[in-house]
GULUMRO-451469 format. One record per residue (C-alpha): residue in one letter; x, y, z; residue number from 1. Coordinates in steps of 0.02 Angstrom, whole numbers. Layout:
BEGIN
+--------+--------+--------+--------+-----+
| residu |     xx |     yy |     zz | num |
+--------+--------+--------+--------+-----+
|      A |      X |      Y |      Z | NUM |
...
+--------+--------+--------+--------+-----+
END
This chain:
BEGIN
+--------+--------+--------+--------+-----+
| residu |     xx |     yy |     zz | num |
+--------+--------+--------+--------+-----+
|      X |   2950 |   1145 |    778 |   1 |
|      X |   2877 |   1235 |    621 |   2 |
|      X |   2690 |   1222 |    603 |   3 |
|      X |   2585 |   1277 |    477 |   4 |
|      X |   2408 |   1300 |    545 |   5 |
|      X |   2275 |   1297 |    371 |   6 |
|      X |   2083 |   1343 |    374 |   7 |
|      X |   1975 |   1431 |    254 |   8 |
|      X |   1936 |   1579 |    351 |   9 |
|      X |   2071 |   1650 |    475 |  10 |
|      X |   1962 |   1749 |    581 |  11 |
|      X |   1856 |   1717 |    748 |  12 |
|      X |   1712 |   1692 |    613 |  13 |
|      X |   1634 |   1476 |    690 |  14 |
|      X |   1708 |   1363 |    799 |  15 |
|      X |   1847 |   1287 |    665 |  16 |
|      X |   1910 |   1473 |    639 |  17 |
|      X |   1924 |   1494 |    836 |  18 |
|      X |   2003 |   1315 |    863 |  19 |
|      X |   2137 |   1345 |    732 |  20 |
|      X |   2176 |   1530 |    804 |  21 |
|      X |   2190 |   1454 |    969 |  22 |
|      X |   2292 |   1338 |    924 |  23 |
|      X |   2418 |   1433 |    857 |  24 |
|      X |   2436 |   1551 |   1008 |  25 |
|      X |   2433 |   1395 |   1108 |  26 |
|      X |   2586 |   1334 |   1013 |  27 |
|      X |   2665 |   1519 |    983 |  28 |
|      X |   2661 |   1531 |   1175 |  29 |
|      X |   2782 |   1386 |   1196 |  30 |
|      X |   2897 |   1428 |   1088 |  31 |
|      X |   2839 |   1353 |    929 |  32 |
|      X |   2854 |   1434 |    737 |  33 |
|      X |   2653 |   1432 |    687 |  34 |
|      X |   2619 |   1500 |    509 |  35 |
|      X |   2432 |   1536 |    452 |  36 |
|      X |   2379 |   1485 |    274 |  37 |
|      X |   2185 |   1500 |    203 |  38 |
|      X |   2063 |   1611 |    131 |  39 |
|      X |   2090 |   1801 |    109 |  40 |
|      X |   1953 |   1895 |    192 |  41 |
|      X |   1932 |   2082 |    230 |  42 |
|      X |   1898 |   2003 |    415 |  43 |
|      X |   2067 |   1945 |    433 |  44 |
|      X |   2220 |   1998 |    522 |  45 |
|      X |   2376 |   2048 |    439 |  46 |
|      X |   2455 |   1881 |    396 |  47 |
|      X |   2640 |   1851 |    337 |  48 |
|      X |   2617 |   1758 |    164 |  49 |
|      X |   2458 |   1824 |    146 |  50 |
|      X |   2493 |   1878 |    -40 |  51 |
|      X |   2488 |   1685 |    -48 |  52 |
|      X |   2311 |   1657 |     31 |  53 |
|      X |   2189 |   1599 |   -108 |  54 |
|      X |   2067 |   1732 |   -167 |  55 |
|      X |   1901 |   1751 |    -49 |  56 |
|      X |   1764 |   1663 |   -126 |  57 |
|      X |   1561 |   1683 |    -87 |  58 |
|      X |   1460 |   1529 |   -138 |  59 |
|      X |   1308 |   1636 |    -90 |  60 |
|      X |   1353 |   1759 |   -182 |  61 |
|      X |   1454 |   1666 |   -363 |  62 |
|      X |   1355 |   1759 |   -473 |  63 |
|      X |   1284 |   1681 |   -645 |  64 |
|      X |   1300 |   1525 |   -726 |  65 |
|      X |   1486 |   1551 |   -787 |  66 |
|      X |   1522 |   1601 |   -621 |  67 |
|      X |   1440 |   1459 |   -526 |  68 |
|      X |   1520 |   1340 |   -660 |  69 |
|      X |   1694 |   1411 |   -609 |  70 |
|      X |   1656 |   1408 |   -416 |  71 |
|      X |   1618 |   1220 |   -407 |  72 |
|      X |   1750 |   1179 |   -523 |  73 |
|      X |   1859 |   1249 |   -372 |  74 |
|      X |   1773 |   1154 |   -269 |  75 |
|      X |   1803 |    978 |   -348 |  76 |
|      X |   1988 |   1036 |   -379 |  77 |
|      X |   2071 |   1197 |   -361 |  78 |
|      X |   2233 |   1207 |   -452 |  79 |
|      X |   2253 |   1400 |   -387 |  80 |
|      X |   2261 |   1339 |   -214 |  81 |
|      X |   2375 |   1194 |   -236 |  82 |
|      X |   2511 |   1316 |   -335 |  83 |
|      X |   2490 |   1467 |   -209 |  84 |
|      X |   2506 |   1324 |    -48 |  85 |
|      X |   2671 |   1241 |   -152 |  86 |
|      X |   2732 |   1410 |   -164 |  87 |
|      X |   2741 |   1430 |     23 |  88 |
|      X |   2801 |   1259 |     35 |  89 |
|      X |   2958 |   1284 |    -22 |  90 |
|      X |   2972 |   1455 |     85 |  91 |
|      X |   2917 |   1380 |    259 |  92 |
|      X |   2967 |   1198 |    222 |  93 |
|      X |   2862 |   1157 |    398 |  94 |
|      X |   2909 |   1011 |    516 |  95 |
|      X |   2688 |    979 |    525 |  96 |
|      X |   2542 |   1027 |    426 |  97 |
|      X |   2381 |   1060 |    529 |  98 |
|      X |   2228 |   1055 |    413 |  99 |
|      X |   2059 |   1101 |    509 | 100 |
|      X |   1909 |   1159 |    377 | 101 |
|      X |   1990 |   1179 |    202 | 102 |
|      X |   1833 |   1119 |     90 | 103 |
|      X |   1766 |   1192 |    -55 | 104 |
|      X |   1852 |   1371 |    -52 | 105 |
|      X |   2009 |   1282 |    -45 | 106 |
|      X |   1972 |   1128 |    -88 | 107 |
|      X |   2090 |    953 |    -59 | 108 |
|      X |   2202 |    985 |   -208 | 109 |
|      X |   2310 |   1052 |    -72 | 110 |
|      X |   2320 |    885 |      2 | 111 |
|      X |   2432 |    835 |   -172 | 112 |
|      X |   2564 |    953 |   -151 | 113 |
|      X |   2557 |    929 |     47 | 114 |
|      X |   2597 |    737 |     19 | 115 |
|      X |   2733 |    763 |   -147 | 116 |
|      X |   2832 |    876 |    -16 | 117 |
|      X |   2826 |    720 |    129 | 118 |
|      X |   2751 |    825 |    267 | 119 |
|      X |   2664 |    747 |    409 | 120 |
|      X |   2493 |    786 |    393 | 121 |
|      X |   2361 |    803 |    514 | 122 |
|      X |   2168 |    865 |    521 | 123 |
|      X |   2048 |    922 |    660 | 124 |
|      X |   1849 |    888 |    596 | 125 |
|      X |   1741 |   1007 |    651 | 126 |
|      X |   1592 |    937 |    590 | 127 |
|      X |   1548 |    762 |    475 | 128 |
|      X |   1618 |    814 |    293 | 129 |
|      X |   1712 |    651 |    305 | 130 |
|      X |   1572 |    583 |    272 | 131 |
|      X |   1413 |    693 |    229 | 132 |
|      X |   1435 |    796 |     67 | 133 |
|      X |   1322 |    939 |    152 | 134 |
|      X |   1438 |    910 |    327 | 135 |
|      X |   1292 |    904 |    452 | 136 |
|      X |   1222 |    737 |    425 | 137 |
|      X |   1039 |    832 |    409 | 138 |
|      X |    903 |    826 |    278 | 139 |
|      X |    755 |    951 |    294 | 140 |
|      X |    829 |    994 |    446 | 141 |
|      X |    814 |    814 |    510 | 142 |
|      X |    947 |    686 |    552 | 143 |
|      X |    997 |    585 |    405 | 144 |
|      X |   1097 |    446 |    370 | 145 |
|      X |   1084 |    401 |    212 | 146 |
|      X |   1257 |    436 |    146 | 147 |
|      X |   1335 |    294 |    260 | 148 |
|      X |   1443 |    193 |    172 | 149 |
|      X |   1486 |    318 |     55 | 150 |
|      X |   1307 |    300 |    -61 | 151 |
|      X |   1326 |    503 |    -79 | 152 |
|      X |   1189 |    503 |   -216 | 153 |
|      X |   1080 |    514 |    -84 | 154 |
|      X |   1117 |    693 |    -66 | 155 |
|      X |   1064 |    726 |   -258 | 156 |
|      X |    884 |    640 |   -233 | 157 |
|      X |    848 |    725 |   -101 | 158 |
|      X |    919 |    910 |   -139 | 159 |
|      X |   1019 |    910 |     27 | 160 |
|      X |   1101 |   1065 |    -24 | 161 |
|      X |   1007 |   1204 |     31 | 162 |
|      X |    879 |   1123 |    -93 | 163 |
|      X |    967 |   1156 |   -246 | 164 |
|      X |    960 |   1005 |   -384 | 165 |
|      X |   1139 |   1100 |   -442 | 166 |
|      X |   1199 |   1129 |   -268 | 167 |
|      X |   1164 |    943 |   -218 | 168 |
|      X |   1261 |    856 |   -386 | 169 |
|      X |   1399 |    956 |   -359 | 170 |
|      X |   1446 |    905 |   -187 | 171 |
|      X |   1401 |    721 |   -242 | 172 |
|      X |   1527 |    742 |   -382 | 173 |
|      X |   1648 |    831 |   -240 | 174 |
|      X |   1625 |    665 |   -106 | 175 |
|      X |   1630 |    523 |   -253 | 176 |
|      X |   1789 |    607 |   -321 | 177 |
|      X |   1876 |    618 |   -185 | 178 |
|      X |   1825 |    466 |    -96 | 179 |
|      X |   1822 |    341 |   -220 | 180 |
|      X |   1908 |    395 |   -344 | 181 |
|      X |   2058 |    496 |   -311 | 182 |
|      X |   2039 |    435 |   -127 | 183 |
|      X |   2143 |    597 |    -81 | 184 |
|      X |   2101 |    610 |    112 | 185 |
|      X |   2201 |    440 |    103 | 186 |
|      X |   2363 |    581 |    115 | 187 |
|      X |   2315 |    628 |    276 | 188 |
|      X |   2401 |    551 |    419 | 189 |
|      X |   2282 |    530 |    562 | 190 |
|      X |   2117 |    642 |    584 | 191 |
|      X |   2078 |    727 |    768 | 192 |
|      X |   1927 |    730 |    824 | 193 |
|      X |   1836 |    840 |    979 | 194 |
|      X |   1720 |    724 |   1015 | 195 |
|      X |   1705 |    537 |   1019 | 196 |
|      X |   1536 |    532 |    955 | 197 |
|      X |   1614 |    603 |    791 | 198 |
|      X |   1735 |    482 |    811 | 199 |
|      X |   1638 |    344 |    831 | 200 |
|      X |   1490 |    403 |    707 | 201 |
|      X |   1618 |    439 |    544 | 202 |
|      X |   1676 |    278 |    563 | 203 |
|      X |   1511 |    215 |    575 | 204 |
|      X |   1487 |    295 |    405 | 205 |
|      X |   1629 |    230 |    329 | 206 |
|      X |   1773 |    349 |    348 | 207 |
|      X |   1923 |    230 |    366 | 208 |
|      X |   2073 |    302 |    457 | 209 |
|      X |   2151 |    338 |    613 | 210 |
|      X |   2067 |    437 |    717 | 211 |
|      X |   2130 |    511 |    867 | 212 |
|      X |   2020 |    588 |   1013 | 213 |
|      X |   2053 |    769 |   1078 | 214 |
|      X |   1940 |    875 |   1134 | 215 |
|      X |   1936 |   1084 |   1126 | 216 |
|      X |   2004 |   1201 |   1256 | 217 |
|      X |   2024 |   1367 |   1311 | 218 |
|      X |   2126 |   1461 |   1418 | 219 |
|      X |   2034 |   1481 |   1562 | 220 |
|      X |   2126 |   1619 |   1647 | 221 |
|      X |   2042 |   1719 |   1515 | 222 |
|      X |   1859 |   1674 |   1601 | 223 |
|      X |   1821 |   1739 |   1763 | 224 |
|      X |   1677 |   1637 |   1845 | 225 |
|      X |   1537 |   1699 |   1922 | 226 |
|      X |   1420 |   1557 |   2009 | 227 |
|      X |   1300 |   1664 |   2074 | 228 |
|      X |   1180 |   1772 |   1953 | 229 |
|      X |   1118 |   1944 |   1921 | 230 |
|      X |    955 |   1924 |   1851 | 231 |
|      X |    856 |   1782 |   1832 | 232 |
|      X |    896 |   1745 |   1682 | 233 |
|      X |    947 |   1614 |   1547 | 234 |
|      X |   1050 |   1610 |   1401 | 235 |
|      X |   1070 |   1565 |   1228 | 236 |
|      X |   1226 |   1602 |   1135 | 237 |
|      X |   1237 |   1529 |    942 | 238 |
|      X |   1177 |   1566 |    768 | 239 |
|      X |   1003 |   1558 |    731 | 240 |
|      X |    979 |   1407 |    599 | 241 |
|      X |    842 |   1274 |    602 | 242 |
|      X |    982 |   1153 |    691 | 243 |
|      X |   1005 |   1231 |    823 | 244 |
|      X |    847 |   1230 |    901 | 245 |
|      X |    781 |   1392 |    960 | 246 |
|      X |    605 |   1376 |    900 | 247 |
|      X |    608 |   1239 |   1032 | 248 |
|      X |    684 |   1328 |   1172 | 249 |
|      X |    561 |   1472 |   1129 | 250 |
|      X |    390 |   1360 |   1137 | 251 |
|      X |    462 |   1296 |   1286 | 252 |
|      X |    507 |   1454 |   1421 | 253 |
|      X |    319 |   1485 |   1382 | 254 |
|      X |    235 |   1523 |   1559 | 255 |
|      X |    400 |   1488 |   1647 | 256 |
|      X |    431 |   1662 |   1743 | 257 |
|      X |    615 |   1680 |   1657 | 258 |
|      X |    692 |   1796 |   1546 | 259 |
|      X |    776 |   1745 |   1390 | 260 |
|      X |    920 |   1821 |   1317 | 261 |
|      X |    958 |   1757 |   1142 | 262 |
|      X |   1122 |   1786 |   1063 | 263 |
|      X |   1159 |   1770 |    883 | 264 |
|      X |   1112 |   1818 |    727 | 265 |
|      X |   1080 |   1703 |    585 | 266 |
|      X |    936 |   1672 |    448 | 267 |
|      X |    799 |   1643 |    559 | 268 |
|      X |    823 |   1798 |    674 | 269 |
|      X |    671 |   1889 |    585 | 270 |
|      X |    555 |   1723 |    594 | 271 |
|      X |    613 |   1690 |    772 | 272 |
|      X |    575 |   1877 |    828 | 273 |
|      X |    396 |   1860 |    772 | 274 |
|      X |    360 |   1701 |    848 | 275 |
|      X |    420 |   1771 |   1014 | 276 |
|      X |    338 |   1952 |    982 | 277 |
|      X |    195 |   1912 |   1108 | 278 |
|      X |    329 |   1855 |   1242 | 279 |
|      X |    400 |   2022 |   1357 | 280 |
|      X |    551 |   1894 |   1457 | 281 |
|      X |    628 |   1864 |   1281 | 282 |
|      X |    773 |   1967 |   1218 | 283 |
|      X |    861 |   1981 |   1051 | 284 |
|      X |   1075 |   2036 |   1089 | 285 |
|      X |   1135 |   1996 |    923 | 286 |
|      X |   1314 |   1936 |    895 | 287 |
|      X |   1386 |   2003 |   1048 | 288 |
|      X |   1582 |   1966 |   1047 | 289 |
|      X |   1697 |   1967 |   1207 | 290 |
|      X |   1686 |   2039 |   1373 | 291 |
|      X |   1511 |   2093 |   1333 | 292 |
|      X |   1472 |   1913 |   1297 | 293 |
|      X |   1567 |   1845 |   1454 | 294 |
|      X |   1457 |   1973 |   1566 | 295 |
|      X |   1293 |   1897 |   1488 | 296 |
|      X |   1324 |   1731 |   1513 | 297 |
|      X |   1419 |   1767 |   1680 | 298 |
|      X |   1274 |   1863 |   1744 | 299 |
|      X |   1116 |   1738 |   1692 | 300 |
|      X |   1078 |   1562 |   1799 | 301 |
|      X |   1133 |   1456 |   1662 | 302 |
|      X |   1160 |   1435 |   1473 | 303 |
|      X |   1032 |   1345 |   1349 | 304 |
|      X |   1092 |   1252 |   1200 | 305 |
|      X |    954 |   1170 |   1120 | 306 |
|      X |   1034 |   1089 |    965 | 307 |
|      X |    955 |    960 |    856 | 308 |
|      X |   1082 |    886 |    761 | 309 |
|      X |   1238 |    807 |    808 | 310 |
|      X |   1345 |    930 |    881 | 311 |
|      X |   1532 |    889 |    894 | 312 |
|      X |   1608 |    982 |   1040 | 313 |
|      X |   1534 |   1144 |   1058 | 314 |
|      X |   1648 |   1274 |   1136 | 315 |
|      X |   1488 |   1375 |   1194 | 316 |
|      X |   1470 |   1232 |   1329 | 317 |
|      X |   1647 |   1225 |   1353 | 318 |
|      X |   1655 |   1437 |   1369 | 319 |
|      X |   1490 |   1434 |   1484 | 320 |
|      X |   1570 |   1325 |   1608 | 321 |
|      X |   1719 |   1414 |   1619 | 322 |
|      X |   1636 |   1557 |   1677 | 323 |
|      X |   1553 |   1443 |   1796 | 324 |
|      X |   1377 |   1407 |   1735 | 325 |
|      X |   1298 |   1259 |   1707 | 326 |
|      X |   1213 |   1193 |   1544 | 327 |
|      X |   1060 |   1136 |   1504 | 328 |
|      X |   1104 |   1049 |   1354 | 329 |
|      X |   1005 |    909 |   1217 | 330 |
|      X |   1048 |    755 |   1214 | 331 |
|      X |   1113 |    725 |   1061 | 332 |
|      X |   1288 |    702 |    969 | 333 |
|      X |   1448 |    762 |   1078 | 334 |
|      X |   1340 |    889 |   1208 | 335 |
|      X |   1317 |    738 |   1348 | 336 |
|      X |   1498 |    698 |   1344 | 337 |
|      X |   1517 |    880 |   1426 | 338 |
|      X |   1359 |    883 |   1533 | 339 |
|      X |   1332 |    766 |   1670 | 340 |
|      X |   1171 |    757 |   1733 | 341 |
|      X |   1148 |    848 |   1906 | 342 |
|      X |   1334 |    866 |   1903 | 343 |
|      X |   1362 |    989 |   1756 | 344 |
|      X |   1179 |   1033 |   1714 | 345 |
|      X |   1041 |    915 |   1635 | 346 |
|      X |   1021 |    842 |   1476 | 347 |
|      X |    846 |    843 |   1406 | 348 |
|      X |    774 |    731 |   1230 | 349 |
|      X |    816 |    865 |   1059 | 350 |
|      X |    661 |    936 |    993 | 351 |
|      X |    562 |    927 |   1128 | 352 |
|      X |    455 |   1062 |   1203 | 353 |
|      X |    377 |    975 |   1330 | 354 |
|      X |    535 |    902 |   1409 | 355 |
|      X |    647 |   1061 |   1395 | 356 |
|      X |    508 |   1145 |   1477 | 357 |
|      X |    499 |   1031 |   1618 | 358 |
|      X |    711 |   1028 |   1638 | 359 |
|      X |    706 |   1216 |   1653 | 360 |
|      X |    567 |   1213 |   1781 | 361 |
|      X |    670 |   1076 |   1867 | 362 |
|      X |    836 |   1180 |   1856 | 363 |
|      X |    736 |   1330 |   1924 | 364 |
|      X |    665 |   1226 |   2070 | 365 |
|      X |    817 |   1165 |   2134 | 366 |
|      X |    919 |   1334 |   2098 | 367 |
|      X |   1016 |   1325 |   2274 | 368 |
|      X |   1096 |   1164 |   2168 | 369 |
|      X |   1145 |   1283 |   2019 | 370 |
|      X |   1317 |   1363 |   2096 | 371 |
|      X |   1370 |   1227 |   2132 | 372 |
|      X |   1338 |   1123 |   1970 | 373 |
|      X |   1431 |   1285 |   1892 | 374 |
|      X |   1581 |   1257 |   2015 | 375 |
|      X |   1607 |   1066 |   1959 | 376 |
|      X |   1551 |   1133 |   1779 | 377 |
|      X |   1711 |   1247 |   1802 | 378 |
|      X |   1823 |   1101 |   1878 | 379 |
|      X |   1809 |    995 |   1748 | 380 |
|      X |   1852 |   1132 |   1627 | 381 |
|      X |   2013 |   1165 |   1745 | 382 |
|      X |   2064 |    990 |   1762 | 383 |
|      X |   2007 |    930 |   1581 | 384 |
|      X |   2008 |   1038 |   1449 | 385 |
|      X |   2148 |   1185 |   1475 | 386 |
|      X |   2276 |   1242 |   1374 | 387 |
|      X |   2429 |   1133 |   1438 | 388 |
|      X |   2318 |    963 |   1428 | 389 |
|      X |   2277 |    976 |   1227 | 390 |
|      X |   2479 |   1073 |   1202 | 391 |
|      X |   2532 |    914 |   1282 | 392 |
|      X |   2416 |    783 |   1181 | 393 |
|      X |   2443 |    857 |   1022 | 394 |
|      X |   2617 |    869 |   1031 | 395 |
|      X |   2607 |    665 |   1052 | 396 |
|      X |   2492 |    676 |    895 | 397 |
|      X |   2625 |    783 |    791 | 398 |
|      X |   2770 |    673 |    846 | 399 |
|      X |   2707 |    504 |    808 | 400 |
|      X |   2651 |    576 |    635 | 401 |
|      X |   2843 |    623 |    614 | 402 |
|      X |   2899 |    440 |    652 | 403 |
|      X |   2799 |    362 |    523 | 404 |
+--------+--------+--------+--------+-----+
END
């Protein structure tokens, strides 16, 4: 089967740029023809077609207001990506279309020339764009709902958009064309989705389609586990954004007689440093990448991920528990459909101190129960969530697509 794999950025750079790479080795491995398609990026691998990748594009960065004018034109419609992906079309002429995260750099004008060429179309959500013109259903760093059933002015009123008036109007203008007026995500053939609280919450919001459930893997013969530890020490691995929590997990190892490795980098690495500069147990890693960030989760008691918005399926979880540690995870959006209580880890309420404290304390009290919550942790990854069990379900996916 020919597949063409598309996200904005091609390289390990979030969790829909390591889902789509996976993917394609996952599908290159059993003798499948996988072709890449997105963003060009000085990041990036050598890709064939690549001369056909749209231009890279910097939203942070779009200079003045002719420039920012241009840039969210592209976003609402880009007629540069829809030629260049037409172009390679006709080259590859693919059995299967994979979309993952193609908004705003590329746009959905690709979604036109997809559909005029009668490809099966299918697309893995990584987060709630469906539905949420800013993607994380959050507002002042809050959970928000106010979009559902597509009233997407909410956005504009309250300057969703890293607080930008501008910023906020266009991606109204992006979800009300899109959605109710061109209704172009109509041209995709059935959605995928990691986690069934996405599933279940987009629909809740009003995203009508079929949705099918499949969560992430990885190849666990590339994680060694470890379910004993060299330090006493826990982890947290992610970037460091109001959402994800770390302010929390910081107020809440104080006076608990752990040290805390934090790894990321992010917008709030400054701010989080000198909240923490009194506190000797915590560490700053940066972005650490590979074996070196195997051996620091392999080596701690167990990983931290403190999130308070609705996470879909985070691979960090999935990662940690291949290498045979257990999680201590909040309880919000997809994180308790990994963790089990006292089977996987504990789940604690997002947000707050006081009851993260008290779940590391317990997880520390009872650490003769840690190796072997990291060996069912690991089990489940085995038996649930390896290579040959999503190969195997999306290959159902792509074929029913093709019968339509």
């Amino acid at each position: 089967m020919k597949i063409l794999l598309i996200n904005k950025f091609l390289y390990p750079k979030g969790g829909d740029a390591v889902s789509t790479l996976n993917t394609g080795k996952i599908l290159e491995q059993r003798g499948h023809k996988v072709s890449f398609w997105g963003m060009a990026h000085p990041q990036n691998p050598r890709y064939p077609y690549q001369s056909l990748f749209v231009p890279q594009i910097d939203y942070e960065k779009s200079g003045g207001l002719v420039a920012k004018i241009s840039t969210s034109a592209n976003i609402l419609y880009s007629f540069r990506a829809k030629k260049n992906l037409t172009e390679l079309l006709n080259e590859l002429n693919p059995d299967v279309v994979h979309l993952h995260n193609f908004a705003h750099q590329i746009s959905p004008s690709i979604l036109d020339t997809i559909k005029s060429h009668r490809i099966p179309t299918v697309m893995t959500m990584h987060d709630y764009k469906m539905v949420c013109p800013t993607y994380k259903l959050l507002n002042k760093n809050q959970v928000c709902e106010k979009c559902k059933g597509k009233q997407f002015f909410h956005c504009a009123i309250h300057r969703c958009s890293k607080d930008s008036v501008f910023k906020s109007l266009v991606n109204v203008a992006e979800m009300y064309l899109h959605h109710r007026f061109l209704h172009i995500y109509d041209k995709i053939d059935i959605y995928i989705s990691p986690s069934k609280f996405l599933q279940t919450k987009v629909t809740e919001m009003g995203l009508k389609a079929k949705i099918a459930y499949l969560p992430n893997c990885i190849n666990t013969h590339d994680f060694a586990p470890k379910f004993k530890w060299q330090e006493k020490s826990i982890v947290y691995v992610g970037r460091l954004t109001p959402e994800k929590g770390v302010k929390t997990l910081i107020d809440a190892v104080k006076g608990i007689d752990i040290k805390l490795k934090i790894i990321g980098n992010g917008p709030l690495l400054e701010a989080l440093k000198e909240h923490a500069k009194t506190m000797k147990k915590i560490e700053f890693l940066g972005h650490l990448t590979g074996q070196r960030l195997q051996d620091e989760i392999r080596n701690s008691m167990f990983l931290i991920i403190p999130s308070q918005w609705y996470e879909n399926n985070p691979l960090t979880v999935i990662e940690a528990f291949a290498l045979g540690k257990p999680v201590l995870g909040a309880r919000i959006g997809g994180i308790p459909e990994l963790v089990e209580d006292w089977k996987h880890g504990l789940t604690f309420t997002p947000g707050s101190v006081s009851d993260l404290k008290e779940k590391i304390m317990l997880m520390l009290e009872n650490e003769n129960k840690i190796p072997e919550m990291g060996k069912a942790a690991r089990h489940f990854v085995v038996k649930h969530l390896n290579a040959d069990v999503y190969y195997d379900n999306l290959m159902q996916i792509y074929e029913n697509i093709q019968k339509k």
